[in-house]
C-alpha positions in Angstrom: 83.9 -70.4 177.9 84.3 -70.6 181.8 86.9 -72.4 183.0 85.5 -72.2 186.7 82.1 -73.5 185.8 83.4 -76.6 183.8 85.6 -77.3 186.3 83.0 -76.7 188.9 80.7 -79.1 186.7 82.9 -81.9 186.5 84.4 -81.6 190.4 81.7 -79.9 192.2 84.8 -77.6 193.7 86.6 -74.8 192.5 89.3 -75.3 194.9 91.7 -77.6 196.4 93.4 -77.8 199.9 91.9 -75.0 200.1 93.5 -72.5 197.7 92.0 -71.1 194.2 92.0 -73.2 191.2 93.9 -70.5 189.2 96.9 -70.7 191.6 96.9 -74.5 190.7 96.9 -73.8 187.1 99.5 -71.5 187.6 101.7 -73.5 189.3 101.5 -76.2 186.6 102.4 -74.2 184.2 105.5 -73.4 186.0 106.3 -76.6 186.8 105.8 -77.7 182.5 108.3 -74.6 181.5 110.9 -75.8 184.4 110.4 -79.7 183.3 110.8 -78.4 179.6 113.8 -76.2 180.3 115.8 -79.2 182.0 114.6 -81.4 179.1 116.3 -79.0 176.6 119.3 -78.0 178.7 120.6 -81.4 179.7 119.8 -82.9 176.6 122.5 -80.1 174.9 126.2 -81.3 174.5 129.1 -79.9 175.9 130.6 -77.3 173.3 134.0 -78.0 172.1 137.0 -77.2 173.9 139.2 -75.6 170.6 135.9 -73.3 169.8 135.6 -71.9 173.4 139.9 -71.5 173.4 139.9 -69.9 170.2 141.9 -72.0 168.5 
């Protein structure tokens, strides 16, 4: 399966603004593993005070 020629197919382009579609591709994929990543992180809670004092 080629990716270029379905997308070719469907658009009639295999780029936007001017730059390659696998830059896009690559960019949201980035942009998914930074979204995710915040998602996790702020959705942690603080750790204890007592556990990170050792007491």
């Amino acid at each position: 399966m080629n990716w270029t020629q379905i997308f070719l197919k469907l658009f009639g382009v295999t780029e936007l603004f001017g730059i390659s579609l696998g830059f896009w591709i690559a960019m949201g994929v980035c942009l998914l593993v930074v979204v995710g990543m915040n998602l996790v992180f702020w959705g942690m809670k603080p750790a204890d005070q007592t556990k990170r004092q050792g007491k």
